[in-house]
ChimeraX commands (.cxc) that place a marker at each C-alpha (Angstrom):
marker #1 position -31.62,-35.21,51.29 radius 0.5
marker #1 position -28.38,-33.89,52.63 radius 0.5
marker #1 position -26.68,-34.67,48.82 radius 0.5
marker #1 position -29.07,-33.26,47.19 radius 0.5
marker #1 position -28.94,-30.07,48.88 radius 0.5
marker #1 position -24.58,-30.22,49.19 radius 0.5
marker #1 position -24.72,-30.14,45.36 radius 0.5
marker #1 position -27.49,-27.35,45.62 radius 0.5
marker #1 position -25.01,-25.61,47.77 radius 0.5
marker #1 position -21.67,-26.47,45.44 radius 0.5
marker #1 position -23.39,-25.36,42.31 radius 0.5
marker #1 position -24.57,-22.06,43.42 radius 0.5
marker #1 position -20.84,-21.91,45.19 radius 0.5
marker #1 position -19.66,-22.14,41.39 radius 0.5
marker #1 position -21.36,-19.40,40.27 radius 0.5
marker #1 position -21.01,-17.00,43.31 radius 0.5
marker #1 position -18.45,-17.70,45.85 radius 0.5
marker #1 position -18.55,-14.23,47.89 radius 0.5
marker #1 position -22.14,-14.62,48.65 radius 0.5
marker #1 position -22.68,-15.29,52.40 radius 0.5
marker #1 position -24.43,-18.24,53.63 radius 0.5
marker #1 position -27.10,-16.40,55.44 radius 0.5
marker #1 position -27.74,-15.22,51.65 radius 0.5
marker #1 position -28.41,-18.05,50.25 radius 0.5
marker #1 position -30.36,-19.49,52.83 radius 0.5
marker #1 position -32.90,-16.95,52.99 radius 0.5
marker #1 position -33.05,-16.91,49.22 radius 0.5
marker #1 position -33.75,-20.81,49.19 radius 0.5
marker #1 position -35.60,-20.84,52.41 radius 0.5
marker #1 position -32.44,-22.90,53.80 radius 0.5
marker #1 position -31.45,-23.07,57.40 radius 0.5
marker #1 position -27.91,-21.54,57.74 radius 0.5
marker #1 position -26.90,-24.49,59.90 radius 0.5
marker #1 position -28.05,-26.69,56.99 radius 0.5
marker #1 position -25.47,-24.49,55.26 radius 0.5
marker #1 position -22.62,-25.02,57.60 radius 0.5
marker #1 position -23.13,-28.71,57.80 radius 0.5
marker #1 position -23.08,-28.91,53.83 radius 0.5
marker #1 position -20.25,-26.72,53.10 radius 0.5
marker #1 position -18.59,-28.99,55.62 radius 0.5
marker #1 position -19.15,-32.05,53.72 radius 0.5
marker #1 position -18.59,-30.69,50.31 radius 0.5
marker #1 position -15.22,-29.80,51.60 radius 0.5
marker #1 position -14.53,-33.04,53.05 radius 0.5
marker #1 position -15.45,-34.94,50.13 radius 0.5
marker #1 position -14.73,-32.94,46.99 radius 0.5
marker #1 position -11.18,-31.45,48.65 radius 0.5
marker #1 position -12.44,-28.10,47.73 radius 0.5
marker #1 position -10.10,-25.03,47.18 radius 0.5
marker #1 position -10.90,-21.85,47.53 radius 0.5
marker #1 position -9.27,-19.79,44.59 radius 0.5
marker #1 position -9.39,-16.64,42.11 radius 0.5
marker #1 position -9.84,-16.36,38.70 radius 0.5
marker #1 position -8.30,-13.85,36.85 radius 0.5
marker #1 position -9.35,-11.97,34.04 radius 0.5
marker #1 position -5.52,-11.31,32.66 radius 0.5
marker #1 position -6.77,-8.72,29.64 radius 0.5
marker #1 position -6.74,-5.85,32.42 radius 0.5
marker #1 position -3.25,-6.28,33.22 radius 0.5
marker #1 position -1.73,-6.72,30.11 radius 0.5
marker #1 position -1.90,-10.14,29.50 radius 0.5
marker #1 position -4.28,-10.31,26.45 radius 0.5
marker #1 position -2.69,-13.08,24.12 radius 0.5
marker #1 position -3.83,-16.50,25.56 radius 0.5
marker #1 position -3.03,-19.76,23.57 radius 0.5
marker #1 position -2.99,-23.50,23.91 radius 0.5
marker #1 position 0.19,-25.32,23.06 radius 0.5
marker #1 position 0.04,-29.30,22.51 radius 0.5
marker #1 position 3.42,-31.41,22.48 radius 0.5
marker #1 position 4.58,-34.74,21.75 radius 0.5
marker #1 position 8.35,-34.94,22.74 radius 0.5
marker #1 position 10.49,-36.89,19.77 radius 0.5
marker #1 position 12.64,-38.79,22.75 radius 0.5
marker #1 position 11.56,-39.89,25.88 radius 0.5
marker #1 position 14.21,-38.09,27.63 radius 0.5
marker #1 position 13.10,-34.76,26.45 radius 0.5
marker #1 position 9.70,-35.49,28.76 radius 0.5
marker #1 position 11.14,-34.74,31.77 radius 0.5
marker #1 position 13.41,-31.38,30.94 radius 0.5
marker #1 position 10.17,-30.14,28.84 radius 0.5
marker #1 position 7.99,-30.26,31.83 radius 0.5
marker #1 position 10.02,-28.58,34.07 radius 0.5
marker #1 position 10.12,-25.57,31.53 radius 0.5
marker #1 position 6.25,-25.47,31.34 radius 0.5
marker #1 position 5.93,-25.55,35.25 radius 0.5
marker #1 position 8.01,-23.06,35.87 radius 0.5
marker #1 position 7.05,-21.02,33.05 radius 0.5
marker #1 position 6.22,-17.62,34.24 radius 0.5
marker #1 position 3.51,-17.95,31.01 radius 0.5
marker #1 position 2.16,-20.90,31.62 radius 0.5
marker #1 position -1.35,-21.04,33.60 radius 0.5
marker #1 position -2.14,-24.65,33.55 radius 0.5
marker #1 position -0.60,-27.56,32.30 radius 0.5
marker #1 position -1.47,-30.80,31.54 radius 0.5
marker #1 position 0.18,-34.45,31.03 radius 0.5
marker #1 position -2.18,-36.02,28.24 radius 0.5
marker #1 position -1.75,-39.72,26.65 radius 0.5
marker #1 position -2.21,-40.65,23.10 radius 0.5
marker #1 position -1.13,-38.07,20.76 radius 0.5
marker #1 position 0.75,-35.36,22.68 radius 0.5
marker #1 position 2.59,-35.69,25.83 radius 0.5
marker #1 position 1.44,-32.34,27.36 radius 0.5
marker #1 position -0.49,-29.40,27.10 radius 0.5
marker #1 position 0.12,-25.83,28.25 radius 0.5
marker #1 position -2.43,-23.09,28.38 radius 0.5
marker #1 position -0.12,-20.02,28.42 radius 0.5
marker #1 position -0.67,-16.11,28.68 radius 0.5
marker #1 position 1.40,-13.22,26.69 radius 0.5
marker #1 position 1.53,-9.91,26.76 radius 0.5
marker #1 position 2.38,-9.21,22.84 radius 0.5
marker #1 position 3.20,-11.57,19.89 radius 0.5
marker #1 position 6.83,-11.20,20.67 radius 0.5
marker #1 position 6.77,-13.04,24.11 radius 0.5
marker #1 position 4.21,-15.79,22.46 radius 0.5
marker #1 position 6.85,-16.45,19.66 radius 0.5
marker #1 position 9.79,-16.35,22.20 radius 0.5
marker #1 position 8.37,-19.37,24.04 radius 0.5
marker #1 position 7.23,-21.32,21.07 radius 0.5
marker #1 position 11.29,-21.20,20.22 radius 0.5
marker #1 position 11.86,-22.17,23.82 radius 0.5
marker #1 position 9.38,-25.39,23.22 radius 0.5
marker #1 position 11.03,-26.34,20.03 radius 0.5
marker #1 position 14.49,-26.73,21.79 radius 0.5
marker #1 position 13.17,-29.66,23.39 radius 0.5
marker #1 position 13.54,-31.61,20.01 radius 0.5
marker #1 position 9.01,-31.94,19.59 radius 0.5
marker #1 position 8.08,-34.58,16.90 radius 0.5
marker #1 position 4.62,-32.72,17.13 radius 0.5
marker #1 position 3.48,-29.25,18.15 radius 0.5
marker #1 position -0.02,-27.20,17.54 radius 0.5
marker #1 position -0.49,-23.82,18.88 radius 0.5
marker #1 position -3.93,-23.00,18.98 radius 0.5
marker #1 position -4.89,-19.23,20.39 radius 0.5
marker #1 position -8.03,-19.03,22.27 radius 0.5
marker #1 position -10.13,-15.97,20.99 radius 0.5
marker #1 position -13.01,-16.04,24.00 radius 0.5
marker #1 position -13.76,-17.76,26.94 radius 0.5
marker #1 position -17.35,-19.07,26.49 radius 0.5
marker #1 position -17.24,-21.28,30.10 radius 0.5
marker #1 position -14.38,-21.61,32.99 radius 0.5
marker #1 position -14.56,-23.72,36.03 radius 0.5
marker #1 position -18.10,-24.32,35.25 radius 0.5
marker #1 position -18.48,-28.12,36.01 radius 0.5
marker #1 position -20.44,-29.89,39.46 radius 0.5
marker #1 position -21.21,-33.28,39.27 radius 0.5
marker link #1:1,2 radius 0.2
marker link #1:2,3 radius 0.2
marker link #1:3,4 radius 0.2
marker link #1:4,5 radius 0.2
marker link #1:5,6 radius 0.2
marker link #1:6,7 radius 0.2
marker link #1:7,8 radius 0.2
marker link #1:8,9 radius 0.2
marker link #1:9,10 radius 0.2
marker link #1:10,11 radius 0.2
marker link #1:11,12 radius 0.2
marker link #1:12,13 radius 0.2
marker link #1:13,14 radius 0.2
marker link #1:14,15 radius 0.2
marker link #1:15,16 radius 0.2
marker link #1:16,17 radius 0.2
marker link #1:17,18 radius 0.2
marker link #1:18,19 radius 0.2
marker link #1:19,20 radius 0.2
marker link #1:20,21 radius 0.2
marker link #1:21,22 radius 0.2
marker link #1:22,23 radius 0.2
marker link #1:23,24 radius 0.2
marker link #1:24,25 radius 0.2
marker link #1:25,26 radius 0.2
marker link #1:26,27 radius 0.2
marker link #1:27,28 radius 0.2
marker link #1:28,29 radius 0.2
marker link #1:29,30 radius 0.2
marker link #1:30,31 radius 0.2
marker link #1:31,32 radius 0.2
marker link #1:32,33 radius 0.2
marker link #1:33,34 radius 0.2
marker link #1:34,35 radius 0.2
marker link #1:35,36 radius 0.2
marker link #1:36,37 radius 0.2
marker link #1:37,38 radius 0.2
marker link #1:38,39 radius 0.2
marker link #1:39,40 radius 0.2
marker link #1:40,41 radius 0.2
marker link #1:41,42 radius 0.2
marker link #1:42,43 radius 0.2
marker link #1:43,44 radius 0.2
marker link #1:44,45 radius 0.2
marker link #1:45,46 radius 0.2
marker link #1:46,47 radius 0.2
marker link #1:47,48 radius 0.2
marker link #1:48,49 radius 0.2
marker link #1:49,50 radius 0.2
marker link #1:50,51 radius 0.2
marker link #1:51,52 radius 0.2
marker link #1:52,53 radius 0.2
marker link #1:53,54 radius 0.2
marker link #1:54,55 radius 0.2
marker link #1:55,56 radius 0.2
marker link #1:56,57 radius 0.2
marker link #1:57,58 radius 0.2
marker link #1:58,59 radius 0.2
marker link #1:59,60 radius 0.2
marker link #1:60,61 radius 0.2
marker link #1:61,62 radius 0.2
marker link #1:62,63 radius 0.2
marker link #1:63,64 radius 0.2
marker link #1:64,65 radius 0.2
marker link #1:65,66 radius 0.2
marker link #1:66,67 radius 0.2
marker link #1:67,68 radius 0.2
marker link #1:68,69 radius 0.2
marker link #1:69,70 radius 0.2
marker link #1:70,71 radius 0.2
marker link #1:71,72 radius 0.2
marker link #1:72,73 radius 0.2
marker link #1:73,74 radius 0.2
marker link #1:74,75 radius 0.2
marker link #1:75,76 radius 0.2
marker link #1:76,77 radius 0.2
marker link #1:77,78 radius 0.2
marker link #1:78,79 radius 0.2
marker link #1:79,80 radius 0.2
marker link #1:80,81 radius 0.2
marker link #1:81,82 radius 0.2
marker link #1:82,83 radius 0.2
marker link #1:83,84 radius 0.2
marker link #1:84,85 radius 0.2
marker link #1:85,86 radius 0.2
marker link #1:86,87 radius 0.2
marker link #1:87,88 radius 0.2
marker link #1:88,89 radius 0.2
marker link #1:89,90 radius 0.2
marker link #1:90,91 radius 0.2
marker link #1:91,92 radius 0.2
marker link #1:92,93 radius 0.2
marker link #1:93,94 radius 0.2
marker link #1:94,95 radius 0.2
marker link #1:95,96 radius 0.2
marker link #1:96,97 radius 0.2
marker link #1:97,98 radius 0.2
marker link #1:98,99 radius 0.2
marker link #1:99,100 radius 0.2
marker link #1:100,101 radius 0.2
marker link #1:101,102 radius 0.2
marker link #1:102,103 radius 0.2
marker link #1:103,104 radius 0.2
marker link #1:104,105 radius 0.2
marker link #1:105,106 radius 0.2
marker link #1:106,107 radius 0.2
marker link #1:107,108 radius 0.2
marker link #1:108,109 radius 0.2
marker link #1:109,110 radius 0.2
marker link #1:110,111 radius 0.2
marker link #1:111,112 radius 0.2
marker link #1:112,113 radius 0.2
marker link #1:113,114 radius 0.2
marker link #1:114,115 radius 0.2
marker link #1:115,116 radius 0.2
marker link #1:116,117 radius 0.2
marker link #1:117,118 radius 0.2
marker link #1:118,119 radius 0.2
marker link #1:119,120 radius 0.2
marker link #1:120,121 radius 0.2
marker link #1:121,122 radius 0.2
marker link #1:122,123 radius 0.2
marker link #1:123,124 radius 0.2
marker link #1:124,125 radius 0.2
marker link #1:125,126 radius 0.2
marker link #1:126,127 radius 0.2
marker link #1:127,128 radius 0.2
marker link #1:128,129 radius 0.2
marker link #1:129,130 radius 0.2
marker link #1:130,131 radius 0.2
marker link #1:131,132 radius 0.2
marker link #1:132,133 radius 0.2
marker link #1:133,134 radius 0.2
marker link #1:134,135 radius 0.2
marker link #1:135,136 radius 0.2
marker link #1:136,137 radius 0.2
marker link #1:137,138 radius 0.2
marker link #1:138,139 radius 0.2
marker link #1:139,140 radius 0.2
marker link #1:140,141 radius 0.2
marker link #1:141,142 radius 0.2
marker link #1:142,143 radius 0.2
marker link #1:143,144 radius 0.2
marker link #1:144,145 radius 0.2
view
C-alpha cells in the first residue's frame, strides 16, 4: 500500500510542487501523516531535489538549441567538456556513447551569441556536430516511474 500511494504522492509532486500536504490530503481523502511518512520515503529512495524550472523567454533568453558532438581526438574530450560545464549557455549537458560524445542543451539571447559558441565548439577539432534548435517545449521533467 505504502508504494502505491508514495508514487501517488511523487506524481502529483511532479505536476504541483507548491501545493501543501494538507491539500492534497483532503483532496484524496489522505491522512497528512500518511503524507509525511511518504514524502519521507520518496526522498530517501529516489534522492529527490527540490528545484526550479525556468521559463528563460521572459528574461531574454529565447533561442534554445541542442548541440551533439563527437570529438575527432580523444584528447579533445576532456578540454571540450570543461567548456560546456562552465558554459554560462549551457543548461544541461550530457556524456552520450555511440555516435557523439556529448550533448549540450544551451540558451541564447540572439543569433549572434548562438553562432559565437558554435565557433567556440568547433575549436575543439569535432569530427561530427548537429545543432538542432528546439522550437517548443511539449513535456519537461515529466517522468515517475
Amino acid at each position: 500500500m505504502s508504494d502505491i500511494v508514495d508514487m501517488a504522492l511523487l506524481r502529483h509532486l511532479r505536476q504541483n510542487s507548491r501545493q501543501h500536504l494538507t491539500e492534497i490530503g483532503r483532496e484524496h481523502d489522505v491522512p497528512v501523516t500518511t503524507l509525511v511518512g511518504s514524502l519521507k520515503r520518496i526522498k530517501d529512495k529516489f534522492g529527490v531535489k527540490c528545484t526550479t524550472i525556468v521559463d528563460f523567454k521572459p528574461i531574454g533568453h529565447g533561442i534554445r538549441a541542442g548541440f551533439a558532438m563527437k570529438t575527432a581526438r580523444k584528447a579533445k574530450r576532456k578540454p571540450l567538456e570543461d567548456f560546456l560545464v562552465s558554459s554560462p549557455s549551457t543548461n544541461n549537458v550530457l556524456r552520450l556513447g555511440e555516435d557523439y560524445d556529448y550533448l549540450a542543451d544551451a540558451l541564447f539571447r540572439n543569433v549572434r551569441e548562438l553562432y559565437n559558441f558554435e565557433e567556440e565548439l568547433r575549436k575543439f577539432g569535432l569530427s561530427r556536430l548537429e545543432e538542432i534548435h528546439f522550437i517548443e517545449e511539449l513535456a519537461c521533467e515529466k517522468f515517475v516511474p
